[in-house]
N, C-alpha and C positions, 0 to 999 in steps of 0.2 A: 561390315556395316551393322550398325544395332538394329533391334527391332523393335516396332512400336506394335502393343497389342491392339484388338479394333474387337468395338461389339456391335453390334445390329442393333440402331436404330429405328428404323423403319420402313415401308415403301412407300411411297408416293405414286399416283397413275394417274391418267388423264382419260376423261371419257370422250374429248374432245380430238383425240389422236390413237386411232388402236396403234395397242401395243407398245406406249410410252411410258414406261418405268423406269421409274428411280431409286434405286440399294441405298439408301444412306449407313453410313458405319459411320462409328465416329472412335475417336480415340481415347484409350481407357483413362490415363492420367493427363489431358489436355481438354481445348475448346474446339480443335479443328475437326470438321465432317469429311469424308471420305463419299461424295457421289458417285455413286456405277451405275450407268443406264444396261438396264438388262430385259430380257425377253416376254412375254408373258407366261409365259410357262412357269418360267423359271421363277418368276415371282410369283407368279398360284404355290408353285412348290415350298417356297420359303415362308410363304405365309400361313401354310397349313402348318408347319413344322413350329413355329411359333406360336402358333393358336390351338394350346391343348384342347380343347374342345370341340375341333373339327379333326375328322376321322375319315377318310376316303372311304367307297365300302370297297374300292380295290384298289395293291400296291402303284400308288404311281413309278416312274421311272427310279427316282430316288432312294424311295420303299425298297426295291424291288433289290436297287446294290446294296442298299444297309442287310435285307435279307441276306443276300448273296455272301456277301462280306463275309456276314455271322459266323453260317454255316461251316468257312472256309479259313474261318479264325483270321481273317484281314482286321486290321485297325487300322481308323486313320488318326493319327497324333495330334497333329495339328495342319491350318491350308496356312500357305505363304501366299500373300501378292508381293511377288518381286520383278513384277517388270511394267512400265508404262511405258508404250511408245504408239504415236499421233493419238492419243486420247483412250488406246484400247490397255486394259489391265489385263496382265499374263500370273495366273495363279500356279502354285503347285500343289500336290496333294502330297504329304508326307505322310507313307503307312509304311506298315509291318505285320509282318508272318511269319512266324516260327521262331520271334528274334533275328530276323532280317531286317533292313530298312530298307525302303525302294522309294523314290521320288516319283510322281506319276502328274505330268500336263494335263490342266485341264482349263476348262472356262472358270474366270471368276465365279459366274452365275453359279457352274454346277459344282463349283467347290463350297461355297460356302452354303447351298443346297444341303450338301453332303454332313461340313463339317456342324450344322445343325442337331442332325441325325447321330452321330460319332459321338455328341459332346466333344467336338476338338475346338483348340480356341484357334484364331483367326489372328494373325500375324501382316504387318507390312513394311519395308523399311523405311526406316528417317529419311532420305532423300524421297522416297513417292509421298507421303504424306507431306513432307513440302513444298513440293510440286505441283500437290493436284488437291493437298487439305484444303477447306474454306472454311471459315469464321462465322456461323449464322447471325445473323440480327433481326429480330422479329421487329417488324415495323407495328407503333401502336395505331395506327389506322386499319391493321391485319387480325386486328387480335379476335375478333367474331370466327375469324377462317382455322381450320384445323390445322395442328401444327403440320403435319408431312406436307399440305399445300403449302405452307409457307419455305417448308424445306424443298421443294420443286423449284419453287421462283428461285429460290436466294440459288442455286443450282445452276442458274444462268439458261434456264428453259425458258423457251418464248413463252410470254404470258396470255399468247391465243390459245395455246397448246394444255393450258391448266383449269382445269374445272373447277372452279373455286369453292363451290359446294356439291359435292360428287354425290353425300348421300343426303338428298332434298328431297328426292321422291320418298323416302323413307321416312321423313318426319311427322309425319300427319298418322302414323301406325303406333298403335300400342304395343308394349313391351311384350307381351304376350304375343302378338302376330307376327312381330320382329324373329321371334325364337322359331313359331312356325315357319317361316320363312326362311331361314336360314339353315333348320335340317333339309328340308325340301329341297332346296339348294346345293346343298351335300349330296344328299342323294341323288339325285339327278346331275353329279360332277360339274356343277357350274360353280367351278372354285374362285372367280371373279365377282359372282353377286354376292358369294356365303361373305368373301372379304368385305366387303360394303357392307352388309348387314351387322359383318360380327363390330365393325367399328362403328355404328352410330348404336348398337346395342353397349359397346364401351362408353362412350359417351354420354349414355343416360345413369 
């Protein structure tokens, strides 16, 4: 079976629902998205790793195997998602040591966590991404709302379940207080507000 490459998109959350997250990948030479509802951790993890600017002041769990890795001359090559079944995606971690190859099980979530970290690209075959690709369509009635909430709905998430303006409390703050706020935020590990801050500081 061929492979279709996938790149990170973005995530999508809900303040309306702890702990509802949305992976969007979408595919490198096509139209179709790839949603993976995943943990919150797991999304605090992937979004720091995306967001050069945010710096844990200690290894989170991720950190902590990419260290591990290093030290140990592990690489990971590339993650596969090769398996769906009732709606759950089964990833692999393909790494090597010493010129070995070894396949290693893991969560979507924490693979693509990983394959962040690694710089490995991110893999899934033609059959899952036809199976479970979707087509976005930004509704123009939507278009005030931030893309990832529009990527939530089209996602087929209930629409009680989506905050449609997640950072409102943040509006009425200068760009200046935004930054304060967002190391502060770091600092004190509340990797869920730094991501809210660091996105309506994107948006200005």
């Amino acid at each position: 079976m061929s492979l279709v490459r996938l790149n990170i998109k973005g995530i999508s959350y809900s303040q309306t629902q702890s702990g509802a997250y949305a992976l969007i990948l979408s595919e490198e030479n096509g139209g179709r998205k790839l949603p993976i509802v995943i943990g919150a951790f797991e999304a605090q993890s992937i979004a720091i790793a995306l967001e050069k600017d945010i710096r844990p002041p200690r290894p989170l769990t991720h950190d902590l195997f990419k260290n591990f890795s290093d030290r140990f001359n592990i690489l990971i090559k590339q993650v596969i998602i090769h398996k769906l079944v009732d709606g759950v995606f089964y990833a692999s971690l393909i790494c090597e040591n010493n010129g070995i190859e070894e396949i290693i099980d893991a969560r979507t979530s924490d693979a693509i966590a990983l394959a962040l970290r690694f710089s490995a690209p991110i893999f899934t075959y033609k059959n899952i991404i036809e199976k479970a690709g979707i087509v976005l369509k930004i509704n123009p009635k939507d278009k005030d709302d931030t893309e990832d909430s529009l990527v939530f709905e089209e996602a087929n998430l209930d629409d009680e379940n989506v905050d449609q303006n997640p950072e409102s409390d943040y509006k009425n703050l200068s760009l200046t207080k935004l930054k304060e706020q967002l190391k502060a935020a770091v600092r004190d590990e509340d990797y869920e507000t730094a991501a809210k801050l660091r996105d309506e500081i994107s948006k200005r």
